[in-house]
TORSE-910421 format. One record per residue (C-alpha): residue number from 1; residue in three letters; z negated, y negated, x negated. Coordinates in Angstrom, 1 decimal. Layout:
<NUM; "Ala"; <Z; Y; X>>;
...
***
This chain:
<1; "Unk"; <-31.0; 31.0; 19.1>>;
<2; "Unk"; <-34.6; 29.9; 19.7>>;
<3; "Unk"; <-35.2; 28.4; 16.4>>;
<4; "Unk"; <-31.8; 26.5; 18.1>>;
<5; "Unk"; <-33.6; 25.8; 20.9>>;
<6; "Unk"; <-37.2; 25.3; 19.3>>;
<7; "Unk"; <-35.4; 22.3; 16.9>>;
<8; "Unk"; <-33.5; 20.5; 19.6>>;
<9; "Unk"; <-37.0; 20.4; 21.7>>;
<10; "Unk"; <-38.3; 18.8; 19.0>>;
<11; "Unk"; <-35.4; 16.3; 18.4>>;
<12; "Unk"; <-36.3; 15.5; 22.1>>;
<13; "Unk"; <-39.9; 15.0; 21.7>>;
<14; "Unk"; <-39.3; 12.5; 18.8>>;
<15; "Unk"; <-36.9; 10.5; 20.9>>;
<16; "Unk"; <-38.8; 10.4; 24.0>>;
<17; "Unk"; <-42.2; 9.1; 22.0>>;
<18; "Unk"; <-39.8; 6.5; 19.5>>;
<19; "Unk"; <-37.8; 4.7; 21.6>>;
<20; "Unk"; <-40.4; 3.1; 24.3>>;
<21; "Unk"; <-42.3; 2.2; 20.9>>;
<22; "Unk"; <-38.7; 0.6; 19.5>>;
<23; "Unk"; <-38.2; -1.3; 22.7>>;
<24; "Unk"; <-41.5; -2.3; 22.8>>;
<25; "Unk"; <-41.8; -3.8; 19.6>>;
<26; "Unk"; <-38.4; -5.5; 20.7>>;
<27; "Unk"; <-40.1; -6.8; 24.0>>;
<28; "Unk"; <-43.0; -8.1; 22.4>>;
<29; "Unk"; <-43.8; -11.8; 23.6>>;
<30; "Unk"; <-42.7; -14.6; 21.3>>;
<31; "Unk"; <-44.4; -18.0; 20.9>>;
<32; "Unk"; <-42.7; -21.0; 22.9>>;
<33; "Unk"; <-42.0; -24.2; 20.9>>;
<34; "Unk"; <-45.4; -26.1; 22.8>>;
<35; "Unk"; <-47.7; -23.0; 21.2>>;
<36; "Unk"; <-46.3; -23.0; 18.5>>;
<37; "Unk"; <-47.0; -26.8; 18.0>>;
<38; "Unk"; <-50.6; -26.2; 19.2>>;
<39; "Unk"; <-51.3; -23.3; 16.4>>;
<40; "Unk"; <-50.1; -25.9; 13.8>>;
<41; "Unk"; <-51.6; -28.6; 14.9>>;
<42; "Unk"; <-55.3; -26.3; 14.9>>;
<43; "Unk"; <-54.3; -25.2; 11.4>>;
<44; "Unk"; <-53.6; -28.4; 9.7>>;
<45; "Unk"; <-56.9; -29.9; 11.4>>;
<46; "Unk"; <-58.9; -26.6; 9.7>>;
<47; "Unk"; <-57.4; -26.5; 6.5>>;
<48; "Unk"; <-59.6; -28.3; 3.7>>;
<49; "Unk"; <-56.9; -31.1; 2.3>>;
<50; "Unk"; <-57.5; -33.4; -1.0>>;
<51; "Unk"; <-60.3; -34.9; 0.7>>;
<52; "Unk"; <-62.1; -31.8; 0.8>>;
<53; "Unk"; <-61.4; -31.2; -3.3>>;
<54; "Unk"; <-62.4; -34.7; -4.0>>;
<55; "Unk"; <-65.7; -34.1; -2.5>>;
<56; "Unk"; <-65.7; -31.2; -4.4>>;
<57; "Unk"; <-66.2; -33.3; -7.9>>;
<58; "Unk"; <-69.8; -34.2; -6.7>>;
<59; "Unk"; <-70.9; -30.3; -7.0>>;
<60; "Unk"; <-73.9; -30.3; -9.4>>;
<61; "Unk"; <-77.4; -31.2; -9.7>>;
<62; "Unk"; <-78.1; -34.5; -9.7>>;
<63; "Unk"; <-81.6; -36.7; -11.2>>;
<64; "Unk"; <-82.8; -39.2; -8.3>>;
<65; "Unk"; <-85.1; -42.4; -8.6>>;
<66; "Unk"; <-85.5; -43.6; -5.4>>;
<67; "Unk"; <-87.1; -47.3; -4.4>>;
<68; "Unk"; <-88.7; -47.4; -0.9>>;
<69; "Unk"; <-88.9; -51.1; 0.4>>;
<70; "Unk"; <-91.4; -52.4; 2.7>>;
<71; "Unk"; <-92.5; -55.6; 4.6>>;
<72; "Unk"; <-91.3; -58.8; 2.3>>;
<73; "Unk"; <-94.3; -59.7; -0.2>>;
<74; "Unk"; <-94.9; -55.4; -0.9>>;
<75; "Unk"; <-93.5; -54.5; -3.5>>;
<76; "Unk"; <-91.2; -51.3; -4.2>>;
<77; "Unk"; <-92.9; -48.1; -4.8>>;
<78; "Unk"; <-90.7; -45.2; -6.9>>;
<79; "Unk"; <-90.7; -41.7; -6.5>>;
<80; "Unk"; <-88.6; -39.3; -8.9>>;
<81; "Unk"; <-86.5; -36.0; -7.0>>;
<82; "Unk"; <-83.5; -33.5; -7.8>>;
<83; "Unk"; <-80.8; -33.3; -5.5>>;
<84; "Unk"; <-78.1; -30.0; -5.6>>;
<85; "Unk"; <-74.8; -30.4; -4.2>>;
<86; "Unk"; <-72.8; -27.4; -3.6>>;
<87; "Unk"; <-69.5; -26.9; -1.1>>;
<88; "Unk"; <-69.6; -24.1; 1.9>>;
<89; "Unk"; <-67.7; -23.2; 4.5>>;
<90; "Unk"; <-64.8; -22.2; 1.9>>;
<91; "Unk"; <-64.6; -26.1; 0.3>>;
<92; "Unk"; <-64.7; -28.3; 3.8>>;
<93; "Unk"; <-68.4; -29.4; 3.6>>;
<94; "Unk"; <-70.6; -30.3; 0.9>>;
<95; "Unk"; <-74.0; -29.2; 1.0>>;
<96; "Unk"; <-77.1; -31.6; -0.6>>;
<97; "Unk"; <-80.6; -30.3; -1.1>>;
<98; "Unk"; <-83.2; -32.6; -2.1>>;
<99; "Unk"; <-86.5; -32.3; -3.4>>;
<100; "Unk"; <-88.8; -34.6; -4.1>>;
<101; "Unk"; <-92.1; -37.3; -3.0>>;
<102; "Unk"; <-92.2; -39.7; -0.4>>;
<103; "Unk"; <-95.6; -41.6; 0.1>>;
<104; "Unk"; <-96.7; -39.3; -2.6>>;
<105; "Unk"; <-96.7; -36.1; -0.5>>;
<106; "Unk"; <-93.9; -33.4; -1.4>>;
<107; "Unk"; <-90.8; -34.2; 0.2>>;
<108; "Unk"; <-87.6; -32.2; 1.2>>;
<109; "Unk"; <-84.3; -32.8; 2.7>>;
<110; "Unk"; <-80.8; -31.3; 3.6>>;
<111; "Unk"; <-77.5; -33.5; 4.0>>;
<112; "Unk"; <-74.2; -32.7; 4.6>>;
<113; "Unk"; <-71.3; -34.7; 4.5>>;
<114; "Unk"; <-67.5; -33.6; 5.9>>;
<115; "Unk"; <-64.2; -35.0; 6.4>>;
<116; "Unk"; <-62.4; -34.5; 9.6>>;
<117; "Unk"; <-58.4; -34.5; 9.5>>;
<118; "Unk"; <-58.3; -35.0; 12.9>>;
<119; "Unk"; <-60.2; -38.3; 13.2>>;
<120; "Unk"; <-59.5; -39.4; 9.7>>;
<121; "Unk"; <-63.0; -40.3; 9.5>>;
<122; "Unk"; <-66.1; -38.9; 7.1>>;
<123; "Unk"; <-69.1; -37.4; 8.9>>;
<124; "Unk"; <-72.7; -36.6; 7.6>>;
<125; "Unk"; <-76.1; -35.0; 8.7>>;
<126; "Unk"; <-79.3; -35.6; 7.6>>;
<127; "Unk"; <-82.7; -33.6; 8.3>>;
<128; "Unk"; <-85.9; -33.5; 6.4>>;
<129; "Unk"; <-89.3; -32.6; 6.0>>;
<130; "Unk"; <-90.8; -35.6; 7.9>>;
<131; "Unk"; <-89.1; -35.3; 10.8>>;
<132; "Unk"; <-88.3; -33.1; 13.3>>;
<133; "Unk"; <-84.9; -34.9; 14.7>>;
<134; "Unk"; <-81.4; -35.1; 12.5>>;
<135; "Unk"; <-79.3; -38.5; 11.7>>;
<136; "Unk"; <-75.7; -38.4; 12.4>>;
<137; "Unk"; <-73.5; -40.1; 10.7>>;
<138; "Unk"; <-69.7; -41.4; 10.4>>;
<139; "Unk"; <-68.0; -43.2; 7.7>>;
<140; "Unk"; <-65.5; -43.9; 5.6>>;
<141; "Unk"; <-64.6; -43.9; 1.5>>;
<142; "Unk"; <-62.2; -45.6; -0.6>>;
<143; "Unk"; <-60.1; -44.2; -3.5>>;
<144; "Unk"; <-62.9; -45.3; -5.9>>;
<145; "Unk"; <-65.4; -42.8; -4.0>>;
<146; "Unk"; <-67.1; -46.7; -2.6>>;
<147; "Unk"; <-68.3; -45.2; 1.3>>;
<148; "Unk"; <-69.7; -46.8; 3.8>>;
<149; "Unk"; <-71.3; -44.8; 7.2>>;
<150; "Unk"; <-73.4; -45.7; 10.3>>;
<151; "Unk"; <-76.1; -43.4; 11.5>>;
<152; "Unk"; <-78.4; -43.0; 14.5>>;
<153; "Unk"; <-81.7; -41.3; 14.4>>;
<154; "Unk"; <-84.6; -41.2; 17.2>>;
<155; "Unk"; <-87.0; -44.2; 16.2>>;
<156; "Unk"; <-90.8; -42.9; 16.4>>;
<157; "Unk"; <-92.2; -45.9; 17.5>>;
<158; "Unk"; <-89.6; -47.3; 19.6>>;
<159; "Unk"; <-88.4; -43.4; 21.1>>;
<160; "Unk"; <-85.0; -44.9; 21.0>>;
<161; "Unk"; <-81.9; -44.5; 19.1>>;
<162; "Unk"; <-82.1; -46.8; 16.2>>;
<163; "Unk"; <-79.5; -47.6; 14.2>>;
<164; "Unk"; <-78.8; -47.7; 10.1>>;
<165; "Unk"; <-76.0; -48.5; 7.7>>;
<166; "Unk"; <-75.5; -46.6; 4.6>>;
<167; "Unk"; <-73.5; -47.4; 1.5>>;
<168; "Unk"; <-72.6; -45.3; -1.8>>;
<169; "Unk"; <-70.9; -46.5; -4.8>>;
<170; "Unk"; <-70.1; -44.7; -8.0>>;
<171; "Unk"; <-70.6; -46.8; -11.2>>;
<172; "Unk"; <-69.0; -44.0; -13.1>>;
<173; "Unk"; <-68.6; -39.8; -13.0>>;
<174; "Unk"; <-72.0; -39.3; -13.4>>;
<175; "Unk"; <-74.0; -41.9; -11.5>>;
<176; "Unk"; <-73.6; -43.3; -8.1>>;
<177; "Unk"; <-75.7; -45.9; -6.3>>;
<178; "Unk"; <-76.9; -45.2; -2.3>>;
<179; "Unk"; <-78.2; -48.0; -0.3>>;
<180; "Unk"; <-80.1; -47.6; 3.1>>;
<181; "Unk"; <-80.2; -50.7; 5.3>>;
<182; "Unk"; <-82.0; -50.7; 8.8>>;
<183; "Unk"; <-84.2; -53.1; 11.2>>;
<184; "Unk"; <-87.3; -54.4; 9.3>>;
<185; "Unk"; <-90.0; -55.9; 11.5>>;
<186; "Unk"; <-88.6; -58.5; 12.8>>;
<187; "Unk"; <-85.6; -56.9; 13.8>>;
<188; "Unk"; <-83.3; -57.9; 11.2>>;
<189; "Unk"; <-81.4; -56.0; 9.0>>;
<190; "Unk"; <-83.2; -55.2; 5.6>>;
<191; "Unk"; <-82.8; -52.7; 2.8>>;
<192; "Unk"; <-85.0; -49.8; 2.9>>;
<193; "Unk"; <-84.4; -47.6; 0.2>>;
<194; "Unk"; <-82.0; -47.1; -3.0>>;
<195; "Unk"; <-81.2; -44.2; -5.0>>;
<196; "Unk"; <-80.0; -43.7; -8.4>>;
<197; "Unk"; <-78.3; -40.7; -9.3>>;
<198; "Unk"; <-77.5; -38.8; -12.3>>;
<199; "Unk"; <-75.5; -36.2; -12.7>>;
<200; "Unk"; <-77.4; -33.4; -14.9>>;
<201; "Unk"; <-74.4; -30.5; -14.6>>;
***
């Protein structure tokens, strides 16, 4: 009789602990159509897209011989660097680090270039060793990898905003062209610097 007794209190502690769990899982708060919307919406503007993977093809290291242009009459100097590009934050931004000689002192840089799905735009950053400010940039590329993207940096002379136009074009899978164009002296537009790179690996 009390082993009776001892099961059913048991049957009765099982019930009185499972079914508030049971109905609570049954209670538990479902999304309405407007969240649910809004959850898309934030992951399809997260989630790295073709874009993303086409960027990805520029991974590598990279040989650079870059022409400065000064005042007209000067001529061009050339320097020689090595650029790395690598994708982070799980294949939505490509990463470039550059080394090389500017003015004939040692030079370095970091860019990185993004896409974003909710402006449809590309986007890019820019700091380096001679400076102590970043250019921000936005852009846009064609199916041929041809871009084009407007930056503003801090001028050092002028302590304004100043701005410059950039353009990359890729003559084939393992060189592309970059052209810098920006205010010359007089205040018109002029090209200041081109680089050639090479794809090594």
């Amino acid at each position: 009789m009390n082993r009776k007794i001892s099961w059913i209190v048991v049957a009765a502690v099982v019930l009185a602990v499972a079914v508030p769990v049971f109905a609570a899982e049954e209670k538990k708060p479902t999304m309405s159509a407007e969240e649910q919307a809004m959850m898309e919406a934030w992951m399809k503007a997260g989630s790295p897209g073709e874009v993303h993977k086409k960027m990805a093809e520029d991974v590598g290291t990279w040989d650079m011989k870059v022409t400065s242009y000064g005042p007209p009459g000067t001529p061009p100097t050339e320097e020689k660097g090595t650029a790395t590009r690598k994708m982070t934050m799980d294949g939505r931004v490509l990463v470039e680090d550059v080394t090389s000689t500017m003015m004939g002192m040692p030079f370095k840089g970091q860019g990185m270039r993004g896409y974003d799905n909710v402006s449809g735009k590309y986007w890019g950053t820019w700091v380096d060793s001679m400076s102590t400010g970043i250019m921000v940039s936005e852009g846009t590329c064609d199916a041929k990898g041809t871009c084009s993207f407007t930056g503003t940096m801090n001028d050092p002379i002028t302590k304004k905003p100043g701005t410059v136009r950039m353009t990359s074009r890729r003559q084939d899978a393992k060189t592309e062209i970059f052209e810098m164009y920006g205010p010359g002296m007089d205040g018109k537009e002029m090209k200041m610097m081109e680089i050639a790179y090479t794809k090594k690996s």
